[in-house]
C-alpha positions in Angstrom: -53.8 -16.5 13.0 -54.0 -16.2 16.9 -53.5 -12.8 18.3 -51.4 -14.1 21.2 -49.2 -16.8 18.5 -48.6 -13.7 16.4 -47.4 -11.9 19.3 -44.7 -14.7 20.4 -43.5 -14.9 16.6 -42.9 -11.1 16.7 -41.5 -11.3 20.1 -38.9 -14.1 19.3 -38.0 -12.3 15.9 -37.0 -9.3 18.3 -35.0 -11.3 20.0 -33.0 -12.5 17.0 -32.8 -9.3 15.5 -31.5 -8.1 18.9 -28.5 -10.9 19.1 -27.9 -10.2 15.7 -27.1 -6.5 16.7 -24.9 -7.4 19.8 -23.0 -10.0 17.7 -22.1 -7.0 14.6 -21.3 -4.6 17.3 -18.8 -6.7 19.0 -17.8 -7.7 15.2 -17.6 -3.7 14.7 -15.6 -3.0 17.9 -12.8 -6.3 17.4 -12.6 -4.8 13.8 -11.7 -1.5 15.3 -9.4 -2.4 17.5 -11.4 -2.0 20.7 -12.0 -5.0 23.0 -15.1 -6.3 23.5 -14.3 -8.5 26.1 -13.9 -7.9 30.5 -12.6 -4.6 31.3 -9.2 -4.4 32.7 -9.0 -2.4 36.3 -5.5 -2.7 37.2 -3.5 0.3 37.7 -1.1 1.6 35.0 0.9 3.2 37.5 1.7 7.0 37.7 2.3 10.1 35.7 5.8 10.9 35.3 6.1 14.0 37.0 3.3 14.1 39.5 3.2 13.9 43.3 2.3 10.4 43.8 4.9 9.2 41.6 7.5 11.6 43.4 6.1 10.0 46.9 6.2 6.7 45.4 9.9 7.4 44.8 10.8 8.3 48.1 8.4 5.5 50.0 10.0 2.6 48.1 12.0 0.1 50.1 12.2 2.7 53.0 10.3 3.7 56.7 7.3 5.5 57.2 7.8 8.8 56.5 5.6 11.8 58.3 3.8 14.0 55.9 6.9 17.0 56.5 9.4 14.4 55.8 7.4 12.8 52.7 6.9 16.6 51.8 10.4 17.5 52.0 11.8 14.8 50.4 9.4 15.2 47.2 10.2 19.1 47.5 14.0 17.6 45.8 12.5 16.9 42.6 9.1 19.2 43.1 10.2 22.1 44.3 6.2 23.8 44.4 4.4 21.7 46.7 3.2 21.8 50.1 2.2 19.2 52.8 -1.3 20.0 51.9 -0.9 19.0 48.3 1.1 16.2 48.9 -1.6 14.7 51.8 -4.8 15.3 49.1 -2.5 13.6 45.9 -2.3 10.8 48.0 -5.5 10.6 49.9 -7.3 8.9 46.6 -4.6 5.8 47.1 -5.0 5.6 50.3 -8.6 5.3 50.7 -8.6 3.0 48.1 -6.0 0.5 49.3 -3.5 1.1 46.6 0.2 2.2 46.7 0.9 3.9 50.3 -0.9 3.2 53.3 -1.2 5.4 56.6 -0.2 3.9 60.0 -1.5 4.9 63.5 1.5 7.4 64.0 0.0 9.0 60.7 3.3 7.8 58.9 3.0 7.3 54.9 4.5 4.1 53.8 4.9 2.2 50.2 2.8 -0.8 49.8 
């Protein structure tokens, strides 16, 4: 036999064994209750409890609010934060388009 035939057998049998693995691991992973299909990126929403959620709250259905107002309203239900916590909580959102938004003024608002 051909060096170079042998080769392209071994090479195809590879890639056979190799689907073979990928289709038991997805097998493994359904069986297991984990999905083995496109991951899903959508938000989940917040913590119960936590600063966004408390901002989220307050934002809802209202104006913009300035970081002191935002601040003092969540200080109702949150009684040991600060402006500073509240403005990095909510930086993450912000940045990425999700939730509040800042405008010009430097007002928080709801999305």
């Amino acid at each position: 036999m051909d060096d170079s035939k042998l080769i392209e057998e071994l090479q195809e049998k590879v890639k056979e064994a190799a689907e073979l693995l990928r289709r038991r691991k997805e097998a493994l992973a359904a069986l297991q209750g984990k999905s083995g299909g496109i991951k899903n990126n959508r938000s989940r929403g917040f913590r119960a409890g936590s600063i966004p959620a408390a901002a989220y709250a307050a934002l809802k259905g209202k104006q913009p609010m300035s970081l002191d107002d935002l601040t003092a309203a969540i200080k109702k239900t949150k009684s040991d934060v600060d402006s500073r916590g509240v403005s990095l909580a909510l930086s993450k959102y912000v940045r990425n388009g999700q939730h509040f938004t800042i405008n010009e003024d430097g007002n928080y608002a709801a999305k």
